[in-house]
C-alpha positions in Angstrom: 17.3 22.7 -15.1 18.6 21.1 -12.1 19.3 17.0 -11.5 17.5 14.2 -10.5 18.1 14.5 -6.7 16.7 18.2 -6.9 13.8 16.4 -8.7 13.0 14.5 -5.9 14.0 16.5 -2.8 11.3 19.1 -4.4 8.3 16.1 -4.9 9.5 14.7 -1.4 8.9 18.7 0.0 5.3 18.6 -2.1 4.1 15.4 -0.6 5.2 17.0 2.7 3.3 19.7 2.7 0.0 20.3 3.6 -1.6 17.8 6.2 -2.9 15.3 3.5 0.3 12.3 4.1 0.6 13.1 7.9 -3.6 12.5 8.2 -3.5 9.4 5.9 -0.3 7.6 8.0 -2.1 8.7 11.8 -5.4 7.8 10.2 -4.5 4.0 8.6 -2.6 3.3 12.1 -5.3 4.3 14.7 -7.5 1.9 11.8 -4.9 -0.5 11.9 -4.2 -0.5 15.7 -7.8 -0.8 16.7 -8.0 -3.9 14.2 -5.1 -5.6 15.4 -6.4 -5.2 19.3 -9.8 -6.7 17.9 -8.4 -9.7 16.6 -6.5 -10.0 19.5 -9.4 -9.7 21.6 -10.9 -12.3 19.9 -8.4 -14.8 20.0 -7.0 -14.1 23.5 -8.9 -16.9 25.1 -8.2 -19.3 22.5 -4.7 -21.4 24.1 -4.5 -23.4 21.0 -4.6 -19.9 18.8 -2.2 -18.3 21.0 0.5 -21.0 21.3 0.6 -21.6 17.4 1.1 -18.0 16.3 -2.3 -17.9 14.8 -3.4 -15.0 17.0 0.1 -13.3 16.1 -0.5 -13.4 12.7 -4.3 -12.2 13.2 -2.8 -9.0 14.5 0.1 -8.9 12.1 -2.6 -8.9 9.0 -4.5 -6.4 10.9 -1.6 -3.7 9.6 -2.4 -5.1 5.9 -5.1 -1.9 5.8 -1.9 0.5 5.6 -1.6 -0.6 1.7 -5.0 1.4 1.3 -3.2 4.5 2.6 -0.4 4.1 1.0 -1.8 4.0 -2.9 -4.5 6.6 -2.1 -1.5 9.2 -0.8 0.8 8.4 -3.7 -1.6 8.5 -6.1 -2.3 12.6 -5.0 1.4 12.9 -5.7 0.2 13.4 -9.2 -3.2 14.4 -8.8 -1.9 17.2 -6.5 -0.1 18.8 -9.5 -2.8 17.9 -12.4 -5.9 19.5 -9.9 -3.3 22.8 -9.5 -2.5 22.9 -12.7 1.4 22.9 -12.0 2.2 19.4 -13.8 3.6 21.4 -16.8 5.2 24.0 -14.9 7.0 20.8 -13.6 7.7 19.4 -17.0 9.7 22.8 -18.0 11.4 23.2 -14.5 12.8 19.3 -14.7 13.9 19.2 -18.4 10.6 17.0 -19.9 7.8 14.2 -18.9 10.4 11.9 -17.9 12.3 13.2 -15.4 8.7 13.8 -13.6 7.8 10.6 -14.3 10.8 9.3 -12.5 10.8 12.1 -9.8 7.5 10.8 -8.8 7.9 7.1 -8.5 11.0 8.1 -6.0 8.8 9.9 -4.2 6.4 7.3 -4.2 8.9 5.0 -3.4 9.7 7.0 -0.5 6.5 7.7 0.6 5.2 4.2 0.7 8.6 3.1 2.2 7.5 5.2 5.2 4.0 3.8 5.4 5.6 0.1 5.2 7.8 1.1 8.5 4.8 2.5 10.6 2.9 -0.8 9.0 5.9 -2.7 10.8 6.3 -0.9 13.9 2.8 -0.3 14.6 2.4 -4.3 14.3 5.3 -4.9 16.4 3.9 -2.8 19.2 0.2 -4.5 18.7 1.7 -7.7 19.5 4.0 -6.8 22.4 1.5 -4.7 24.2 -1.0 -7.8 23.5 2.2 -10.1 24.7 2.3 -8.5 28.1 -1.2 -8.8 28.7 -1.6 -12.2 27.8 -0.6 -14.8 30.9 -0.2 -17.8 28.9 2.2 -15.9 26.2 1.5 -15.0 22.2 4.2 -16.7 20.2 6.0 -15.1 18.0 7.1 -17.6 15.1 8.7 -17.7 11.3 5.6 -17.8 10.1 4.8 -14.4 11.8 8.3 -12.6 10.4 6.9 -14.1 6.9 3.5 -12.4 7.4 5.3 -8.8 8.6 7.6 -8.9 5.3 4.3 -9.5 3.4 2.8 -6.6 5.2 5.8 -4.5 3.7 6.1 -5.7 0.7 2.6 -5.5 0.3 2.3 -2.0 1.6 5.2 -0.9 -0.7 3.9 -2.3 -4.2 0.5 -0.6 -2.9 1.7 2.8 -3.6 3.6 2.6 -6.7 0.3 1.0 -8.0 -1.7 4.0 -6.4 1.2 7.1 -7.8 0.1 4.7 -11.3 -3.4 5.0 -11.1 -2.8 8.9 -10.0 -1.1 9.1 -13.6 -4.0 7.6 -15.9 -7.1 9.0 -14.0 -5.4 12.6 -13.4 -8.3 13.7 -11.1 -8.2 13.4 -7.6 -11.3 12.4 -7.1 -11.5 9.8 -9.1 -8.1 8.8 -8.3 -9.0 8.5 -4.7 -12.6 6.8 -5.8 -10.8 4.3 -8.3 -7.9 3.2 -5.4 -11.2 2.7 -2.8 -13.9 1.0 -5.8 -11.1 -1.6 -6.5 -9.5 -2.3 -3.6 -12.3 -2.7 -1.0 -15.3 -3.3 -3.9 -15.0 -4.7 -7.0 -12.1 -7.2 -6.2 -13.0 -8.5 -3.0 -16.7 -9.3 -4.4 -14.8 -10.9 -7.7 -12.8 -12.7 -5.4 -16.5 -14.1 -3.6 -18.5 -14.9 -6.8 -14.9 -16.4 -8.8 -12.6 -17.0 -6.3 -10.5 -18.6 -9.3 -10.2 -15.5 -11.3 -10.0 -13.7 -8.7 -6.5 -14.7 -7.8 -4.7 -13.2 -10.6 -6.0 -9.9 -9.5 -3.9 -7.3 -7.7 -5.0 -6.8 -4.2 -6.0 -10.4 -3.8 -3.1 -11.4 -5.1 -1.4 -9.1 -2.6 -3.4 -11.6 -0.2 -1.3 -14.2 -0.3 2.1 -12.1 0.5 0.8 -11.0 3.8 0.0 -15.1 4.6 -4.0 -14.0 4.6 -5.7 -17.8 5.5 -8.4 -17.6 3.0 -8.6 -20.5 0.0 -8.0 -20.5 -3.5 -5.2 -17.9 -3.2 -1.9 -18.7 -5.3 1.0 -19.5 -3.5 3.3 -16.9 -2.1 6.1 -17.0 -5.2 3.2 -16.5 -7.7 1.1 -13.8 -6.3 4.6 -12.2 -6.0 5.3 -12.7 -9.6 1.4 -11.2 -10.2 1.5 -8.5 -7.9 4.6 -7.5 -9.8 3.3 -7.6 -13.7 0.6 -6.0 -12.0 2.9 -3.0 -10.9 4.8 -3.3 -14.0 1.7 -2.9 -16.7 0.4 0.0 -14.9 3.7 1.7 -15.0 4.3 1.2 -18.5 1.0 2.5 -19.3 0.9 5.5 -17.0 4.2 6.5 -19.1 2.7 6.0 -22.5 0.1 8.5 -21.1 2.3 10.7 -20.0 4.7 10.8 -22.7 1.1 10.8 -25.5 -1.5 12.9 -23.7 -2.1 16.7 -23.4 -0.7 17.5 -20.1 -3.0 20.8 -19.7 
């Protein structure tokens, strides 16, 4: 039985491996990049746009997409194991269910934490290359640092809530079908038909964090508050299904 560190240097070598994480963070930036440039390329003739920061923050939110990537690759952090039938092979090598509970949030953690720095970087470098092309300057405001720290934040919460979804669907598959059917479906058409409801639900709720200019979002300290509860149910439930169920 070793100790915790072990525990995660070994789920930090698992996510690692394979070309799964390294295709899902090349794959969300090119997506990323190419939207960022678009609503750049939209707004580029706009001076009013421009000299606010609202073009910024266009191509700022155009790095929101990375929060996709993130859940769907943390969720396979469990579905990896469950599909290879090495989740209770884990349980016996770590010492029980909790210490892989806990060994894959950190890896989660770190895995998401890497996806909110290429989220960050990648939307630095989509506005200074759109800077230096742009005669009459992009401005670069607080509102614009408040809109990357939503990215991150955003992108970070993301994946603990995909490694928690991982944990109560245990198929990949599904896992990876759930993380999609919520995030880009059901929510977003919840959020069309009752925009009022919709609010208190996760991803829209992540809306507000990342400044997104649509109405009848709740204000930034709220959605935080929600996107957290959010985080925090799931994680209290994927436990009681770890600790209850049949691992198999």
């Amino acid at each position: 039985m070793s100790g915790p560190a072990q525990h995660f240097r070994a789920e930090l070598m698992k996510t690692g491996t394979g070309r799964a994480t390294l295709g899902s963070l090349l794959g969300g930036a090119l997506w990323c990049a190419l939207t960022g440039y678009g609503y750049y390329a939209q707004g580029r003739d706009d001076a009013a746009a421009l000299a606010s920061g609202a073009v910024t923050g266009d191509i700022i939110r155009g790095w929101m997409m990375m929060l996709l990537f993130s859940a769907i690759t943390c969720a396979l952090i469990v579905t990896r194991d469950v599909s290879g039938g090495t989740l209770a092979r884990a349980v016996l090598s770590y010492g029980g269910r909790g210490r892989v509970f806990l060994a894959k949030l950190l890896a989660a953690l770190a895995t998401s934490a890497l996806f909110a720095v290429v989220a960050v970087g990648g939307a630095l470098a989509n506005w200074a290359l759109a800077a230096r092309s742009t005669e009459t300057g992009l401005v670069w405001n607080a509102e614009s640092t408040k809109t990357l720290l939503g990215v991150a934040a955003c992108v970070l919460l993301s994946g603990v809530w995909g490694l928690m979804t991982g944990w109560l669907v245990r198929n990949q598959t599904l896992a990876v079908l759930s993380v999609l059917v919520l995030m880009v479906g059901i929510e977003p058409a919840v959020q069309r038909f009752a925009p009022e409801a919709a609010q208190f639900l996760f991803t829209i709720a992540l809306s507000s964090l990342y400044r997104d200019p649509k109405p009848d979002l709740l204000p930034v300290a709220a959605a935080a508050l929600v996107s957290v509860v959010w985080v925090a149910a799931l994680t209290t439930a994927a436990r009681v299904s770890l600790l209850r169920r049949d691992i198999g």
